[in-house]
N, C-alpha and C positions, 0 to 999 in steps of 0.2 A: 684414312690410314689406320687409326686406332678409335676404334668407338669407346674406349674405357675415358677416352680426353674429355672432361666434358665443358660446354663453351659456357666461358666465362665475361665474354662481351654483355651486356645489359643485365646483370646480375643486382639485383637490392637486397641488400646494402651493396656495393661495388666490390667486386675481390679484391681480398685481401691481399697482400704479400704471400702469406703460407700456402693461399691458394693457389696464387699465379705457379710457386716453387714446385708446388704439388705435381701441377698438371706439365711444369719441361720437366720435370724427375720421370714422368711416366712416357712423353715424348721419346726422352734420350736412352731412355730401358728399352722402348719401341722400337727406335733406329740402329742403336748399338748393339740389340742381341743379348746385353747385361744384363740380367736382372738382380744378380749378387755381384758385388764389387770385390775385385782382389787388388794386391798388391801393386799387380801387372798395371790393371783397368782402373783405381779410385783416383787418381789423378787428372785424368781425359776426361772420366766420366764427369770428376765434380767441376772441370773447368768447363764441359760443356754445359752441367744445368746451369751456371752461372752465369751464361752468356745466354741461353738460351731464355730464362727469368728474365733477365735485363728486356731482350727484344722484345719478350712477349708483354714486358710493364710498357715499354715505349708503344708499342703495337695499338693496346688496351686505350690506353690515354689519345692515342689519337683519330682513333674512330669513332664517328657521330655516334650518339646512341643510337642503340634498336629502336625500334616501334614497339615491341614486347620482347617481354622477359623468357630466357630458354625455357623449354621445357620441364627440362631435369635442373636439380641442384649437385653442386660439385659433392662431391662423400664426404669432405670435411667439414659439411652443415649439414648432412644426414646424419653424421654420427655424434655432433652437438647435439642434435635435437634428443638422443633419446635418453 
């Protein structure tokens, strides 16, 4: 659906919270067509990453690990790094 998601399953150190929030923020931007939130949309939009966060922490925590690590790192440890 969105190549900009990047997978955060066997990640070392394991993702974070900010991360997990990161990647439904860009999810729900994906699906909803939002990319700026109004008056109309910041309600919907925040209650969907909110739920969407939650599933994707449950999601996370219960699948085995990988065998290796993704390829790529999420953007918000690319741009720690520099």
């Amino acid at each position: 659906m969105c190549r900009n998601i990047t997978i955060l399953r066997g990640l070392e150190p394991p993702a974070t919270d900010e991360e997990i929030e990161a990647s439904a923020r860009q999810y729900v931007r994906k699906v909803s067509g939002v990319q700026k939130t109004s008056a109309a949309t910041e309600e919907a939009f925040e209650i969907a990453v909110k739920a969407v966060t939650e599933a994707t922490a449950v999601l996370l925590a219960d699948l085995p690990p990988r065998k290796a690590v993704p390829k790529s790192e999420p953007p918000i440890r690319r741009l720690a790094r520099r």
